[in-house]
C-alpha positions as CSV (number, residue, x, y, z in Angstrom):
1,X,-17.8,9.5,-66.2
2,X,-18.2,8.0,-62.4
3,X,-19.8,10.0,-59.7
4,X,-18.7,8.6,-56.4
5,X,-20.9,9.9,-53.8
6,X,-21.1,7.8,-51.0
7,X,-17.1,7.0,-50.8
8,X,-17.6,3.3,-49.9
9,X,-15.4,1.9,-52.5
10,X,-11.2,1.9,-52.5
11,X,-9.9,4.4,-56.2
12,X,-8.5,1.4,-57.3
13,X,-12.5,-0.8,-57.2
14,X,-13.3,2.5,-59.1
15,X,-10.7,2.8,-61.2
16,X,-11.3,-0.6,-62.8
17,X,-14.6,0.4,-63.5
18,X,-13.6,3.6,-65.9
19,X,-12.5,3.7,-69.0
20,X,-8.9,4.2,-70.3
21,X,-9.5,7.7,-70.1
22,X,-12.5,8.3,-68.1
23,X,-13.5,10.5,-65.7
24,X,-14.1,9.9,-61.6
25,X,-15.5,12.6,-60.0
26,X,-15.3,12.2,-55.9
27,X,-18.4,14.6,-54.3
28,X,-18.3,12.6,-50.5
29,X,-16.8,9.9,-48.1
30,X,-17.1,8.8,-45.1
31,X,-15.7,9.9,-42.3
32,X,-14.7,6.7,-40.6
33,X,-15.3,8.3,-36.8
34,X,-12.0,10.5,-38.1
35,X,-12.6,14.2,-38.9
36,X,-10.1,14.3,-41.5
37,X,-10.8,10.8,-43.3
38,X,-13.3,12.5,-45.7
39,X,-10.4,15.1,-47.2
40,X,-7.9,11.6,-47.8
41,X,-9.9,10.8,-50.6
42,X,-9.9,14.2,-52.7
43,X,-6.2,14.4,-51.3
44,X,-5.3,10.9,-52.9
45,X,-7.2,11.8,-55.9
46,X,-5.5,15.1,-56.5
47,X,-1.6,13.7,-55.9
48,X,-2.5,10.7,-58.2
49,X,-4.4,12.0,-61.3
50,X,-1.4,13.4,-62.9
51,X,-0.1,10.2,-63.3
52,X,-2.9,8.2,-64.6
53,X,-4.8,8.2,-67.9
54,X,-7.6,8.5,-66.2
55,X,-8.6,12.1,-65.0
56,X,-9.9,12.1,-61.1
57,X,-11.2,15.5,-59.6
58,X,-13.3,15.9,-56.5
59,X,-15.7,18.8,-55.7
60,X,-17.7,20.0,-52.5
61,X,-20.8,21.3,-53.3
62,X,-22.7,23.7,-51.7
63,X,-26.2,23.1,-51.9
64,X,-29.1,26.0,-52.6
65,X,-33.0,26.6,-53.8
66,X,-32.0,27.4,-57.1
67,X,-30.2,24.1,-57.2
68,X,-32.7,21.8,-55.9
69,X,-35.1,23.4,-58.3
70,X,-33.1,22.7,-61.3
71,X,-32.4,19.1,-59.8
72,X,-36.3,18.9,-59.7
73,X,-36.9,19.9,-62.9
74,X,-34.3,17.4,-64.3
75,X,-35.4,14.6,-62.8
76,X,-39.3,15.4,-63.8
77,X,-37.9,15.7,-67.6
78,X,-36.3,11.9,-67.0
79,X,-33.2,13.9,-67.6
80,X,-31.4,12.3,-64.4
81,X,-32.3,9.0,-63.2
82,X,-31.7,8.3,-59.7
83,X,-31.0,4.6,-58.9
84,X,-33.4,3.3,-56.1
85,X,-32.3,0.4,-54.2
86,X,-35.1,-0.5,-52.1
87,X,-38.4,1.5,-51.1
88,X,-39.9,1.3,-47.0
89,X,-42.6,2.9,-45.6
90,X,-42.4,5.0,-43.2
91,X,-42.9,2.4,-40.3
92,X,-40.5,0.5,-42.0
93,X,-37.4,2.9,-41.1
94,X,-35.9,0.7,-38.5
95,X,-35.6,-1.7,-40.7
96,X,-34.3,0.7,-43.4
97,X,-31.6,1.9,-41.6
98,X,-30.1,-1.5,-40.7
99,X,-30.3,-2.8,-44.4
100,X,-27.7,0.7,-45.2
101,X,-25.9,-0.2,-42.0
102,X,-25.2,-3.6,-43.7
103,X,-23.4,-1.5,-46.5
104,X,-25.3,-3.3,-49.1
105,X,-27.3,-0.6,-50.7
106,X,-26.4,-0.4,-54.1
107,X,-28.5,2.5,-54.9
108,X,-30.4,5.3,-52.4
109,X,-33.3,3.6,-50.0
110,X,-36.6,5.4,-50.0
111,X,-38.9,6.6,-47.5
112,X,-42.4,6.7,-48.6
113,X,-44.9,8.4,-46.6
């Protein structure tokens, strides 16, 4: 199974990533300075799953407490691994921001305070 959060790659970069009959899971995209440009990517997904071994669904997620708590507790058991790029301090965020403006990040980029 993929998770695409961030939308930055084209279904076909991630469909050569999957297997024969994996999952992709679309959660986000960017929106391109276009309101609708983040709803082309579930659209896509949704007309072209039928006709692929591979299943693609997307989902919107609203977030809430009791979510975030269980996300904390699953990361605190090692359950979920988050995958960290590149770590700043705080008077580092300028610096931060251009590196994800580059679209390089391969992974989140973390603020410590």
């Amino acid at each position: 199974m993929l998770v695409d959060i961030a939308g930055g790659c084209t279904l076909s970069q991630l469909r050569r990533v999957l297997a024969r009959k994996g999952v992709l899971v679309g959660v986000g995209g960017p929106d391109n300075g276009r309101w609708i440009a983040p709803l082309l990517g579930p659209a896509a997904m949704l007309l072209l799953s039928p006709f692929m071994s591979q299943t693609m669904v997307s989902m919107l997620a609203r977030e809430s407490r009791d979510d975030v708590a269980v996300l904390c507790r699953l990361l605190r058991a090692g359950s979920v691994t988050p995958v960290i790029d590149r770590t700043y301090k705080l008077d580092g965020v300028p610096e931060a921001i251009g590196y994800l403006e580059t679209g390089h990040a391969r992974g989140k980029v973390v603020i410590t305070m």
